[in-house]
C-alpha positions in Angstrom: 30.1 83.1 -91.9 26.9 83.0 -89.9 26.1 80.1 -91.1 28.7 78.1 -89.6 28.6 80.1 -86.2 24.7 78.7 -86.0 25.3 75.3 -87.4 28.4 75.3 -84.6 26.0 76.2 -81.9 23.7 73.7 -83.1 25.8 70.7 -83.3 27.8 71.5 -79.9 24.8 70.7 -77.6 23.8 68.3 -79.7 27.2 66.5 -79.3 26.8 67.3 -75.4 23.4 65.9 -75.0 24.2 62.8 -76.6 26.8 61.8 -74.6 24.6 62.9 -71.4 22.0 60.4 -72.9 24.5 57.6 -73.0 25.9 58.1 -69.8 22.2 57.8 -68.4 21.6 55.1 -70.8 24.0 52.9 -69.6 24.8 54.2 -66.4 27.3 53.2 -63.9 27.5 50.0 -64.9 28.5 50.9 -69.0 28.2 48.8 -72.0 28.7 45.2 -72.6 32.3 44.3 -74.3 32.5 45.2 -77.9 28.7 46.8 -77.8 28.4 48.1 -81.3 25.5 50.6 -80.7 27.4 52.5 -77.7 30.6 52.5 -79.6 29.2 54.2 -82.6 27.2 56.4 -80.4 30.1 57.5 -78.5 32.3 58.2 -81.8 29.6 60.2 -82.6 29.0 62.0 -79.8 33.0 63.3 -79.3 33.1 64.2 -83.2 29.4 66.1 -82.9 31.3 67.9 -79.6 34.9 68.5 -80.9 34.3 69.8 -84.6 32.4 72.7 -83.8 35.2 73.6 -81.3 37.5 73.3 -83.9 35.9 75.3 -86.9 34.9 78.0 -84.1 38.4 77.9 -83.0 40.0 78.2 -86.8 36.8 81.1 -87.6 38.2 83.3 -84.2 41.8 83.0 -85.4 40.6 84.2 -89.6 38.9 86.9 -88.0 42.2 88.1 -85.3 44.5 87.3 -88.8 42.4 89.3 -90.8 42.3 92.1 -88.8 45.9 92.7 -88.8 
């Protein structure tokens, strides 16, 4: 279980600071149509950000389910 609480708080900035380093990659002015580097970088970025919310989100509710 403590494993996936540190591997969540890993990957969450992670997630975070890649999508800050895209934003000051490209800037205001953002990618070129159909750029296949930001695309995939940006996919990346949202899972690397959202999973960890979601598997701490479905730990909290084993724990509050478990305690009952």
């Amino acid at each position: 279980m403590d494993e996936i609480l540190y591997a969540c708080l890993i990957l969450l900035p992670l997630g975070i600071s890649l999508r800050i380093s895209l934003r000051l990659l490209y800037g205001a002015r953002g990618p070129q149509s159909a750029d296949p580097i930001y695309q995939i970088m940006n996919v990346l970025g949202w899972a690397l950000t959202l999973a960890p919310l979601v598997v701490l989100i479905v730990v909290r509710s084993e724990e509050h389910t478990s305690e009952l």
